[in-house]
DOTIGU-693003 format. One record per residue: residue number from 0; z, y, x of N, C-alpha, C, O in turn; residue in three letters. Coordinates in Angstrom, 1 decimal. Each point is the difference from the previous one (the first is absolute). Layout:
<rs>
<r NUM <Z Y X> <Z Y X> <Z Y X> <Z Y X> 'ALA'> ...
</rs>
This chain:
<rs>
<r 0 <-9.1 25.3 -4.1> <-0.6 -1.1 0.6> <0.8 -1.3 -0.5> <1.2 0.0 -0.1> 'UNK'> <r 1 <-2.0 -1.1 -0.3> <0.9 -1.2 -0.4> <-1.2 -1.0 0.6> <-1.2 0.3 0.1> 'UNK'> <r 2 <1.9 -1.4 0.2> <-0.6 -1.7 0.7> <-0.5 -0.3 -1.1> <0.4 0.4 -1.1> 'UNK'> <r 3 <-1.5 -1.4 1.4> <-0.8 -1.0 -0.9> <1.4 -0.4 -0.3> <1.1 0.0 0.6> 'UNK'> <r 4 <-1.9 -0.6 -2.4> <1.2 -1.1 -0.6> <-0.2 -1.3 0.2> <0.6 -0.8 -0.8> 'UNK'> <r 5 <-1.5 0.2 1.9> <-0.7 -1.0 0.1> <-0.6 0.1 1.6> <-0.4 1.1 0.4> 'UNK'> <r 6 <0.3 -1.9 0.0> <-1.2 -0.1 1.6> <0.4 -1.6 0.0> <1.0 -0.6 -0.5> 'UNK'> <r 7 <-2.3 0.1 1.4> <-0.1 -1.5 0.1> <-0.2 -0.1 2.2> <-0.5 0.9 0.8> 'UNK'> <r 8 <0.8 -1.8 -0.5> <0.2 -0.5 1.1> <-0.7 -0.9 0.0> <-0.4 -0.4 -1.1> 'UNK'> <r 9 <-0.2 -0.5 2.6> <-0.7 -1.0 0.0> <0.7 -1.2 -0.7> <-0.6 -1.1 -0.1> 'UNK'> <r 10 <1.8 1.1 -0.3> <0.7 -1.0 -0.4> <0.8 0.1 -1.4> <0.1 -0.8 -0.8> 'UNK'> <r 11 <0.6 2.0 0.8> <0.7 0.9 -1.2> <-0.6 0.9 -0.8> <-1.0 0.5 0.1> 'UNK'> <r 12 <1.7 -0.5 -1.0> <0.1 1.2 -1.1> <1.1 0.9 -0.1> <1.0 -0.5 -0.6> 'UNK'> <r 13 <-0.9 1.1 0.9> <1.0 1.1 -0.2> <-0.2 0.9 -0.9> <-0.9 0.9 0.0> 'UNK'> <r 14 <2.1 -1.3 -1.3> <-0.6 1.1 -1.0> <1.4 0.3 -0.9> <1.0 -0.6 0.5> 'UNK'> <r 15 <-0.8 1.1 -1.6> <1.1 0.3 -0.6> <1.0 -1.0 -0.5> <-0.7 -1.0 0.0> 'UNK'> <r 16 <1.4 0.8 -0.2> <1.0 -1.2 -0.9> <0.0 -0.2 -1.1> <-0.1 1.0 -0.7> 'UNK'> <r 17 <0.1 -1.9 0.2> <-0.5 -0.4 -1.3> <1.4 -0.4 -0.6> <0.9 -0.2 0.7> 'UNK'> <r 18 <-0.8 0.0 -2.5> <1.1 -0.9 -0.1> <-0.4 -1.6 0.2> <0.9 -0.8 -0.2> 'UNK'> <r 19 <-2.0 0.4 0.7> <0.3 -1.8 -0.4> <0.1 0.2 1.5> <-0.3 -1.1 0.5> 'UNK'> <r 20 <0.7 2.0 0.6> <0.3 -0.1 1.4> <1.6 0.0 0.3> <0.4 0.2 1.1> 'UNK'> <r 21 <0.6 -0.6 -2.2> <1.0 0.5 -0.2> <0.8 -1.2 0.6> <0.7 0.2 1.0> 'UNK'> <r 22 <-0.8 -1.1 -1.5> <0.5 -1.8 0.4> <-0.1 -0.2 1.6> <1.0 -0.2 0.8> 'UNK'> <r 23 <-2.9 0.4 -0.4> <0.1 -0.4 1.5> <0.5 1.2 0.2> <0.7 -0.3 1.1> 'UNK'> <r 24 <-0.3 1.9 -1.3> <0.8 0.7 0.8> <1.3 -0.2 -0.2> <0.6 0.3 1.1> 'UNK'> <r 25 <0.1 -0.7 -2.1> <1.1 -0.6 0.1> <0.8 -1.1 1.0> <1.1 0.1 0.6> 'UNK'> <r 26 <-2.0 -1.1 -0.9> <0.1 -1.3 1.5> <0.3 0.5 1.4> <0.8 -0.3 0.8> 'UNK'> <r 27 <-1.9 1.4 -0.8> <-0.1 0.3 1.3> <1.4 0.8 0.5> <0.7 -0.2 1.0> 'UNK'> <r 28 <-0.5 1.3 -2.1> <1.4 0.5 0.7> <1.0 -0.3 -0.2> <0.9 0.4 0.7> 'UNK'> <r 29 <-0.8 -1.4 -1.7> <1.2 -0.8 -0.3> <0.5 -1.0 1.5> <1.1 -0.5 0.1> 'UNK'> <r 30 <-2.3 0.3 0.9> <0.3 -0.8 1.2> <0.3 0.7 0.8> <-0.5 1.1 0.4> 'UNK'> <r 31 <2.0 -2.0 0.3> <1.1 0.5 0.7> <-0.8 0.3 1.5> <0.2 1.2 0.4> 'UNK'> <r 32 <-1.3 -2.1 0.5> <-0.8 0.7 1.2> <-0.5 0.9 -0.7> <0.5 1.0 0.5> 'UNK'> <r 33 <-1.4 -0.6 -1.6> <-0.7 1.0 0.0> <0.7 1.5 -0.2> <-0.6 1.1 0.0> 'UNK'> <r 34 <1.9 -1.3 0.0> <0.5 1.2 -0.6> <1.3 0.1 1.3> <0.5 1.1 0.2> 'UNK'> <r 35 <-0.2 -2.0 0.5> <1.0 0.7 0.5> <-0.7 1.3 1.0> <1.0 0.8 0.2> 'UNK'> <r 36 <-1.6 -0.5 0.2> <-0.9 1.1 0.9> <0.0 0.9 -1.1> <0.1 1.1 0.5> 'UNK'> <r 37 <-0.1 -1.0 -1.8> <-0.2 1.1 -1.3> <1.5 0.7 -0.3> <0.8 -0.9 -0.2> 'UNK'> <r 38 <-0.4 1.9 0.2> <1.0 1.0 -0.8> <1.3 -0.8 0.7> <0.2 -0.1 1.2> 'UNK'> <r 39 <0.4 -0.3 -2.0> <1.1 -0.7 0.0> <-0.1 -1.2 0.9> <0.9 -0.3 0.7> 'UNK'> <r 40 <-1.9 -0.4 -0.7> <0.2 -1.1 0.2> <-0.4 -1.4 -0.7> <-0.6 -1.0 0.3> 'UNK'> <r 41 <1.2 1.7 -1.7> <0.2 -1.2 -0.8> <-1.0 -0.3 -1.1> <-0.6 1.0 -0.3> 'UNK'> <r 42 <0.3 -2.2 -0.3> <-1.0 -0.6 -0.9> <-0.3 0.8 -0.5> <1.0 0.7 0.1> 'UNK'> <r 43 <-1.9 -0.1 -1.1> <-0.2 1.0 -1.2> <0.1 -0.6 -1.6> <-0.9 -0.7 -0.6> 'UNK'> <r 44 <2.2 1.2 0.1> <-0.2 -1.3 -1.3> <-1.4 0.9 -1.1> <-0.3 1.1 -0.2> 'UNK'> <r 45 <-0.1 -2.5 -0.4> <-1.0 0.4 -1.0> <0.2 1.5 -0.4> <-1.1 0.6 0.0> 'UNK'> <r 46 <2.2 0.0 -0.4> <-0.3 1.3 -1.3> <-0.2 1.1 1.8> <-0.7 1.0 -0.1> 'UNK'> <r 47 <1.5 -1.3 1.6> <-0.7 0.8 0.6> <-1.6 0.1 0.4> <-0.5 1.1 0.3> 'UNK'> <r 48 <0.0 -2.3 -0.3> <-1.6 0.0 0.5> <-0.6 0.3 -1.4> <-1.1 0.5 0.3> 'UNK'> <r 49 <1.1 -0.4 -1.5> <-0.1 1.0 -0.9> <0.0 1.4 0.4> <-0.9 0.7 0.4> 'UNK'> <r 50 <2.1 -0.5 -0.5> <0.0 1.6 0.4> <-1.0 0.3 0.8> <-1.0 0.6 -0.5> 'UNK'> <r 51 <0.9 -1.0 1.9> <-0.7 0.1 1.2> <-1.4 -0.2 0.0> <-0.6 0.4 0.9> 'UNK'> <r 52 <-0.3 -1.5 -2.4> <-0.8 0.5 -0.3> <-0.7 1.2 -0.9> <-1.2 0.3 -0.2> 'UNK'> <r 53 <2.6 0.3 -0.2> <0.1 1.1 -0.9> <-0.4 1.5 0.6> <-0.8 0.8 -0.4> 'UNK'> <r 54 <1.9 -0.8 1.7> <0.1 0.6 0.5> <-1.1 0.2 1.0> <0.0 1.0 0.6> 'UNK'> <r 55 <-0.7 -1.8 -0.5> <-1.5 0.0 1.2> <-0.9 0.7 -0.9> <-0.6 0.9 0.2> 'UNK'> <r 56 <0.8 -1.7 -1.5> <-1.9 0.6 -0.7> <0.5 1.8 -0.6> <-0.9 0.8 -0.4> 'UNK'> <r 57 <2.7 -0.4 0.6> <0.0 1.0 -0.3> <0.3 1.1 1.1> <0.3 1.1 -0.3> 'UNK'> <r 58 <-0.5 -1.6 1.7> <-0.5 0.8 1.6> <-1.7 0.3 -0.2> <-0.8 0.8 0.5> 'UNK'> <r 59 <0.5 -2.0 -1.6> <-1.6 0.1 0.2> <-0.3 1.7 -0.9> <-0.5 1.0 0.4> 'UNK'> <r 60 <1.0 -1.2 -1.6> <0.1 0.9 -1.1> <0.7 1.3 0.6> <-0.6 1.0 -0.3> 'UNK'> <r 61 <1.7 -0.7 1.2> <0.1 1.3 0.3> <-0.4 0.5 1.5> <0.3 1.2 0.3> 'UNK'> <r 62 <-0.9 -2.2 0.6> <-0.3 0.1 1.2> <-1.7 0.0 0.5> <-0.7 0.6 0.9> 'UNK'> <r 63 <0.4 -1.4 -1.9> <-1.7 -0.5 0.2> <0.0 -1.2 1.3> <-0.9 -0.3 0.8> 'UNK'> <r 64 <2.1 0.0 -0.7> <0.0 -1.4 1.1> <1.2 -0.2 -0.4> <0.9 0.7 -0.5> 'UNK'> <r 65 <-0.8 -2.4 1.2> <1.0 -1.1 0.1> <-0.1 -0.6 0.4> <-0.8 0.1 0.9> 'UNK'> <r 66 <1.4 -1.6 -1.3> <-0.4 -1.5 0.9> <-0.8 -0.6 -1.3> <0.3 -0.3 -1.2> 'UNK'> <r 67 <-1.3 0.1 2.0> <-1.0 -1.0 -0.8> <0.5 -1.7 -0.5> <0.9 -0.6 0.5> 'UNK'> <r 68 <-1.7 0.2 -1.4> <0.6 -2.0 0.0> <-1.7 -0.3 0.9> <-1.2 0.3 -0.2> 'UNK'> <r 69 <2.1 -1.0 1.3> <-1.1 -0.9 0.6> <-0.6 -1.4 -0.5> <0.6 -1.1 -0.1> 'UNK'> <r 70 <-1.4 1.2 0.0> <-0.8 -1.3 -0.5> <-1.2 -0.9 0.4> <-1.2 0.0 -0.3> 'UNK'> <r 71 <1.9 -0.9 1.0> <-1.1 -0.8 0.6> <-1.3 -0.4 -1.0> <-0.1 -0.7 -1.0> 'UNK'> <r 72 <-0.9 1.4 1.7> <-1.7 0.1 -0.9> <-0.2 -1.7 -0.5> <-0.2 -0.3 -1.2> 'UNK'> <r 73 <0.3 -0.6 2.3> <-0.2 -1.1 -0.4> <0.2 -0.9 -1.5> <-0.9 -0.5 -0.6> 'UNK'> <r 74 <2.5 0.4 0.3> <0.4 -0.4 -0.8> <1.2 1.2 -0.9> <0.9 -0.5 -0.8> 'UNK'> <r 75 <-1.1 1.8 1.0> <0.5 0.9 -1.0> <2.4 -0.2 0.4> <1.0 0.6 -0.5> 'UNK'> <r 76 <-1.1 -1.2 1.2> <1.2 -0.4 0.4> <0.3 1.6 0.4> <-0.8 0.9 0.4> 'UNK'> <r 77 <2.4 -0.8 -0.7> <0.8 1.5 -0.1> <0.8 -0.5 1.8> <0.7 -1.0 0.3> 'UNK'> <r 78 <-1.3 2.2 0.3> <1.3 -1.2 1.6> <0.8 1.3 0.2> <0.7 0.0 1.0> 'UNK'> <r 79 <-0.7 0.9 -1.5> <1.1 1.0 0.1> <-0.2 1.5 -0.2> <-0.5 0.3 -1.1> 'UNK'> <r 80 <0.8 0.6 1.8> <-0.9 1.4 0.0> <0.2 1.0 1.2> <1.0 -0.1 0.7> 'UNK'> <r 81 <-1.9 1.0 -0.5> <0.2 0.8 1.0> <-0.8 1.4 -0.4> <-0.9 0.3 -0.7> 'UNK'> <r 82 <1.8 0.5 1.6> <-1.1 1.3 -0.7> <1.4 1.0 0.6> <0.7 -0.3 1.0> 'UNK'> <r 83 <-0.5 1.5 -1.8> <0.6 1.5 0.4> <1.4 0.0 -1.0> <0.2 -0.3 -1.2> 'UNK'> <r 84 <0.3 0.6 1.7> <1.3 0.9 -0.4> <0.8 1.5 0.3> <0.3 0.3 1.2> 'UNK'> <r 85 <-0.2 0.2 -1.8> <1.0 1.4 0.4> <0.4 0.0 -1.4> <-0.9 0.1 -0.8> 'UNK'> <r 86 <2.1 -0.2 0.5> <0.9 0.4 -1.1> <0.7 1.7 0.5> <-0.3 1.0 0.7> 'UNK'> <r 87 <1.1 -1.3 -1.4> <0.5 1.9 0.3> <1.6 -0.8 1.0> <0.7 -1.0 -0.2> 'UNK'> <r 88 <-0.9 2.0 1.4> <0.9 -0.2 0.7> <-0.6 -1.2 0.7> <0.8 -0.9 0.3> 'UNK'> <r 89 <-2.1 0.9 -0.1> <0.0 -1.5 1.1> <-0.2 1.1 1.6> <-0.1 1.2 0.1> 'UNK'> <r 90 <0.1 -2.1 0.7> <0.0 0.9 1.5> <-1.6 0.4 0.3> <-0.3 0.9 0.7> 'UNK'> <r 91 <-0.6 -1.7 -1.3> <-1.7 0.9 0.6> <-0.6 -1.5 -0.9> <0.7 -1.0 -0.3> 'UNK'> <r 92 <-2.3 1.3 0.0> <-0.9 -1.0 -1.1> <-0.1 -1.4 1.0> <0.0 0.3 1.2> 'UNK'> <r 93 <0.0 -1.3 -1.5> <0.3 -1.1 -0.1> <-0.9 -1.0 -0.2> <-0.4 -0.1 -1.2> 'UNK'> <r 94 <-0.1 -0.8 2.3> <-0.6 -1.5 -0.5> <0.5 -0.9 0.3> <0.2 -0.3 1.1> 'UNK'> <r 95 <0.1 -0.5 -2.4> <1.2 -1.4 0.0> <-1.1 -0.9 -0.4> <-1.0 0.3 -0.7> 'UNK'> <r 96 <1.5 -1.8 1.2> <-0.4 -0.9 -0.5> <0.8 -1.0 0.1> <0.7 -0.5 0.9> 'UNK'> <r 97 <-1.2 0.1 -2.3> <0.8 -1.5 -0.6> <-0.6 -1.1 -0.4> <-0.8 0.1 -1.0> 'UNK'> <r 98 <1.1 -1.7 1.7> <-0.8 -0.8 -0.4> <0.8 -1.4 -0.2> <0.6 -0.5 1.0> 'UNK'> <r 99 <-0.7 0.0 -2.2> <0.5 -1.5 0.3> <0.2 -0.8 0.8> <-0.6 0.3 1.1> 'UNK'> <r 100 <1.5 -1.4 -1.0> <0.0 -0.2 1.5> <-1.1 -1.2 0.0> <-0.1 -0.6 1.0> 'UNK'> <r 101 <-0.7 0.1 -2.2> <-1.0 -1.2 0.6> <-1.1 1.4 0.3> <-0.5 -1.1 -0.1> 'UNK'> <r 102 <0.2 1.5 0.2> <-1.1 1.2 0.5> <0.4 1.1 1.5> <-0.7 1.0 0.2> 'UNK'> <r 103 <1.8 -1.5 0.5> <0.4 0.5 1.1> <-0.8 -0.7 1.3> <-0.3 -1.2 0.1> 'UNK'> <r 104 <0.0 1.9 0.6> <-1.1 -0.4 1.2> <-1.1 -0.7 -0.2> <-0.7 -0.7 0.6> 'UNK'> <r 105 <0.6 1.2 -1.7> <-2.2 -0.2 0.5> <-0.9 1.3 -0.1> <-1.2 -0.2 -0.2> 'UNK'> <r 106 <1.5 1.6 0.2> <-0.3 0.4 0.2> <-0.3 1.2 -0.9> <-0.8 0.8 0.2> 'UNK'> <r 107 <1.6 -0.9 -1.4> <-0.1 0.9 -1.4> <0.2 1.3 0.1> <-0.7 1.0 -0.3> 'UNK'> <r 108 <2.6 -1.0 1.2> <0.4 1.4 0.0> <-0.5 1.2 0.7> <0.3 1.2 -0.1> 'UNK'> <r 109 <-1.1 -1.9 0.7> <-0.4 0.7 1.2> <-1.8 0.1 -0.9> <-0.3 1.1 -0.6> 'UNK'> <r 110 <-0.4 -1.9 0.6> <-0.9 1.1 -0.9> <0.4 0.2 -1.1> <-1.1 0.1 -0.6> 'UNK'> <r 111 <2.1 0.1 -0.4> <0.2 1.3 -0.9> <0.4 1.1 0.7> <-0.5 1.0 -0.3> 'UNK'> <r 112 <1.6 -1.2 1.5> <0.4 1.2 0.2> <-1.6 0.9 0.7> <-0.2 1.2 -0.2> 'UNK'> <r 113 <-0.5 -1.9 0.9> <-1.2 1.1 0.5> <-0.6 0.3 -1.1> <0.1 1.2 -0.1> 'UNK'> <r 114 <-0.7 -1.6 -0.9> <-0.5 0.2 -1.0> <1.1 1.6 -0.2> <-0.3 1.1 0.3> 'UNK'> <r 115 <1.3 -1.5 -0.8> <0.9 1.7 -0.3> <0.2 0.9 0.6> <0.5 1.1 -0.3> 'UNK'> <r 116 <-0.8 -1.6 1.4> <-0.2 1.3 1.7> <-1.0 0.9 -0.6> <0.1 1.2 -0.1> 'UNK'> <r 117 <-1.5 -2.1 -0.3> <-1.4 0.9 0.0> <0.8 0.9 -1.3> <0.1 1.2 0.2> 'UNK'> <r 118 <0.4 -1.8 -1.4> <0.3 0.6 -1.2> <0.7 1.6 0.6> <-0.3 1.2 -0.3> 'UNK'> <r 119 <1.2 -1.8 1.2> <1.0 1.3 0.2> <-0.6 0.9 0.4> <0.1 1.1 -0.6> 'UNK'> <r 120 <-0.9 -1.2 1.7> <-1.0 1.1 1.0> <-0.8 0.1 -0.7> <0.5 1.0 -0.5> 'UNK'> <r 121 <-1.4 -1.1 0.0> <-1.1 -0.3 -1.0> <0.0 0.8 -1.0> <-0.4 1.2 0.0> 'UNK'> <r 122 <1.1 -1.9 -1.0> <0.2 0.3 -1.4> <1.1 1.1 -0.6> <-0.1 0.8 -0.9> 'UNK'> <r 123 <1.5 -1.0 2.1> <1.0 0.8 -0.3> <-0.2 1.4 0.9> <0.7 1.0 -0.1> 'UNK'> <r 124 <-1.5 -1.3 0.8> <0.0 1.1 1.1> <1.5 0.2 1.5> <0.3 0.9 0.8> 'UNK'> <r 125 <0.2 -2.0 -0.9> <1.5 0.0 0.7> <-0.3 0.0 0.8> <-1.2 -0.3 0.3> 'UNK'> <r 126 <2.6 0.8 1.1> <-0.7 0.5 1.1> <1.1 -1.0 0.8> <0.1 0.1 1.3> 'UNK'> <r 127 <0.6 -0.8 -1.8> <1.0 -1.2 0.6> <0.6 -1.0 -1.3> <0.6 0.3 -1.0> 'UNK'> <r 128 <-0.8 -1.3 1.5> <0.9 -1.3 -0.9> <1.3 -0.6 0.8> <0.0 -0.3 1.2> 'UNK'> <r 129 <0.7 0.3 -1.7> <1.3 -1.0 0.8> <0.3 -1.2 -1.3> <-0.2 0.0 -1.2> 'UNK'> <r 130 <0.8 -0.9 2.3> <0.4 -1.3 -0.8> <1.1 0.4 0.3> <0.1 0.9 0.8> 'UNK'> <r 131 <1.3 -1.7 -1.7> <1.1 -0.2 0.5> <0.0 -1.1 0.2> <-0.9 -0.8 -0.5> 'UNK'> <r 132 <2.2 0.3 1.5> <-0.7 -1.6 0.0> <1.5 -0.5 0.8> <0.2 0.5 1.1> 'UNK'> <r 133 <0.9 -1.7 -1.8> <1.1 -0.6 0.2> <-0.4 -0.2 2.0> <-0.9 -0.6 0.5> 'UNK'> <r 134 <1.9 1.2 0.0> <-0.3 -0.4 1.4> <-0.2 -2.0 0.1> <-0.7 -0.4 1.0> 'UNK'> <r 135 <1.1 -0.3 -1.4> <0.3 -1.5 0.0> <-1.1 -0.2 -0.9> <0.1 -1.1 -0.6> 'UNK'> <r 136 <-1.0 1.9 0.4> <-1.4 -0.8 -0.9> <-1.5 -0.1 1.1> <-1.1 0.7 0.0> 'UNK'> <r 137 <1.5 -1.6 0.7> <-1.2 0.0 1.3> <-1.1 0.2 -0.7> <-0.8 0.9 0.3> 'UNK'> <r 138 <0.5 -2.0 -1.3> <-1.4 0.0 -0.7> <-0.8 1.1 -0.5> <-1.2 0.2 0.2> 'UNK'> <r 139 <2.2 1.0 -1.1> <-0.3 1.1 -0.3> <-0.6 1.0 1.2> <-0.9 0.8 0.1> 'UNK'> <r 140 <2.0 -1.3 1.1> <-0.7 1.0 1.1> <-1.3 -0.5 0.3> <-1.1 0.6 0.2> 'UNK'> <r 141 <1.2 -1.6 -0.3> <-1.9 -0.3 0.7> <-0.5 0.1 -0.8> <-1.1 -0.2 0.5> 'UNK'> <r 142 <0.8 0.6 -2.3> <-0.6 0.4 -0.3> <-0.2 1.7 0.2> <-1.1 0.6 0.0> 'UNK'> <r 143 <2.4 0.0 0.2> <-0.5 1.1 0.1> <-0.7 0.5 1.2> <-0.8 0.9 0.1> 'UNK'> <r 144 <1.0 -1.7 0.9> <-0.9 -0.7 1.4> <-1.5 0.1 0.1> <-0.8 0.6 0.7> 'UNK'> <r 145 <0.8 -1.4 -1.8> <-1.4 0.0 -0.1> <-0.5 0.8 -0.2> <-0.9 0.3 0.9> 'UNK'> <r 146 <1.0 0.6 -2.3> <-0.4 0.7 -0.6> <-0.3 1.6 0.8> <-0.5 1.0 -0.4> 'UNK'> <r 147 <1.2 -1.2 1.7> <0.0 1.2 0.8> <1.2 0.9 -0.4> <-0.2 1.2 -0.2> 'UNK'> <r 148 <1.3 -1.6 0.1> <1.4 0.7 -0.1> <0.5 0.1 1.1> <-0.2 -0.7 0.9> 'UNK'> <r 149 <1.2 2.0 -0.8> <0.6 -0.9 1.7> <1.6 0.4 -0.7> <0.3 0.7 -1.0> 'UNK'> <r 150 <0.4 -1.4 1.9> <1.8 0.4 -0.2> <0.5 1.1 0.1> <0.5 0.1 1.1> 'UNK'> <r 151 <-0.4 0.6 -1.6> <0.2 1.6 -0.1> <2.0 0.2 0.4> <0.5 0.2 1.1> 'UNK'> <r 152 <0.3 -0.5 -2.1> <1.4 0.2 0.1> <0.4 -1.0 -0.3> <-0.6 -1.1 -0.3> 'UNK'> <r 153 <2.2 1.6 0.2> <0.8 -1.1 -1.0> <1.0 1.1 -0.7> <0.4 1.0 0.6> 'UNK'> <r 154 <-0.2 -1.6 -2.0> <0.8 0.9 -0.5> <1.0 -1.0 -1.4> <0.3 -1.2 0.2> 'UNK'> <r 155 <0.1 1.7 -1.3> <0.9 -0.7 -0.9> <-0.8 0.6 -1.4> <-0.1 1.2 -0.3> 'UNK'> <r 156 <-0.6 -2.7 -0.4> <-0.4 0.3 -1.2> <0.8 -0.6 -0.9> <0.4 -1.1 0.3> 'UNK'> <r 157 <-0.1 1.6 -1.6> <0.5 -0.9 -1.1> <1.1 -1.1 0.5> <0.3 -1.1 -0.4> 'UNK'> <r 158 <0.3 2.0 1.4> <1.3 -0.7 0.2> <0.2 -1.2 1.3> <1.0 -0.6 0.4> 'UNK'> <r 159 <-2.3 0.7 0.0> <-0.6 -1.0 1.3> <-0.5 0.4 0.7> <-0.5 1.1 -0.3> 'UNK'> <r 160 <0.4 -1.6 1.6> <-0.7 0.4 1.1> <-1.9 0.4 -0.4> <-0.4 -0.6 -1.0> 'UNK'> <r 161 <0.0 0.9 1.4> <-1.9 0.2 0.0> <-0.4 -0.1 1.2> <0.9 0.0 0.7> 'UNK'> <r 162 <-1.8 0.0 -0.3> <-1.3 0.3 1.1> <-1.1 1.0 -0.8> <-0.7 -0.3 -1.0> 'UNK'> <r 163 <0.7 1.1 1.6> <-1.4 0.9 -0.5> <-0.9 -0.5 0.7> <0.1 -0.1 1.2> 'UNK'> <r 164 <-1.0 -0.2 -1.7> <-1.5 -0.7 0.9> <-0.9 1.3 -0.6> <0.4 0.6 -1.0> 'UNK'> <r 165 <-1.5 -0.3 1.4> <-1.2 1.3 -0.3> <-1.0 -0.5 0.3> <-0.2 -1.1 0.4> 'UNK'> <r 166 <-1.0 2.6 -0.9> <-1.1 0.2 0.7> <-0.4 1.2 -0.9> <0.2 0.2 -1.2> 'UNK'> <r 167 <-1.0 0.6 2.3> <-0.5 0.9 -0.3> <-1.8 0.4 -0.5> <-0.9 -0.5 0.6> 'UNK'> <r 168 <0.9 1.4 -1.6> <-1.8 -0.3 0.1> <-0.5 -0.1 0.9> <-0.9 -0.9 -0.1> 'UNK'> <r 169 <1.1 1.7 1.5> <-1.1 -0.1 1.0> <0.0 -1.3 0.6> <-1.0 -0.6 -0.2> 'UNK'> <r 170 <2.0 -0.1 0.7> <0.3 -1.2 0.1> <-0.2 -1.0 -0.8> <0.3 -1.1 0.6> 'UNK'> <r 171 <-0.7 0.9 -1.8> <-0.9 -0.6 -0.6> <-1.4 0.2 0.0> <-0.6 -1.1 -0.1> 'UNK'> <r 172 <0.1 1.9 0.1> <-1.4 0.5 0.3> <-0.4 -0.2 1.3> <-1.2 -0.1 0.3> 'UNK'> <r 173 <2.4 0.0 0.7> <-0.5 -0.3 1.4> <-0.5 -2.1 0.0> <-0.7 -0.7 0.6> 'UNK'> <r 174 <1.4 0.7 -1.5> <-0.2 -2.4 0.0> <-0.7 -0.1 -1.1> <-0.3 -1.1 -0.5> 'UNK'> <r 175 <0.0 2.1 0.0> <-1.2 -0.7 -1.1> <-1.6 -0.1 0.4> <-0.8 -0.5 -0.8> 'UNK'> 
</rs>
């Protein structure tokens, strides 16, 4: 089973990374708000958000999913990405999302992330998604809020605290 390499939203595109997506993904994680909630904490310099779009289109290549580049349909603008992760040794499959911070609160993260709900249950056949999600990242919780997650634990990722936020298929199937 593997996810479209592409689905569109009433607003978005969600679809693979490109290299001329490399600059605006650069900007984006090179900024100190958009990243302190990410890994470490800290900015991502250029040769990391390389890697990391290396490393995405090569989860796509041995997994058949990853995080997509979101792309506002309007004017083709790159505002971050969202989509699946499980590397080897992650704790359970994963939907993260990441967005610049001029594209924070109007309403993006939250339809990409339902848009990759349907992907997961749908397409992947998964029978639970969890976010991890920095306890001190309110906004992330209300997206996962929305999207029908609830706060599951707390535990220590990558050296930091987490919140496990979830949902399970039937529980998605019950709000759709």
């Amino acid at each position: 089973m593997s996810a479209p390499k592409a689905l569109s939203t009433d607003r978005l595109l969600l679809r693979q990374f490109r290299l001329e997506d490399f600059e605006a993904y650069a900007a984006i994680m090179g900024d100190e708000e958009v990243s302190r909630y990410l890994g470490d904490g800290k900015p991502r310099p250029r040769g990391i958000a390389w890697r990391e779009i290396a490393t995405t289109l090569g989860h796509w290549e041995l997994l058949g999913f990853g995080h997509y580049a979101v792309e506002r349909q309007s004017d083709g603008v790159l505002l971050g990405k969202v989509g699946f992760l499980m590397p080897e040794s992650w704790p359970e499959f994963e939907l993260g999302w990441v967005l610049g911070r001029g594209y924070w609160g109007l309403g993006y993260a939250t339809e990409a992330a339902r848009a990759c709900l349907g992907v997961a249950f749908d397409s992947l056949q998964r029978e639970r998604v969890a976010s991890f999600i920095r306890p001190d990242n309110e906004p992330s919780k209300r997206v996962a809020a929305r999207i029908g997650e609830t706060h599951e634990s707390a535990a220590e990722l990558l050296g930091g605290p987490i919140e496990t936020w979830g949902i399970t298929r039937r529980a998605w199937e019950e709000q759709r």
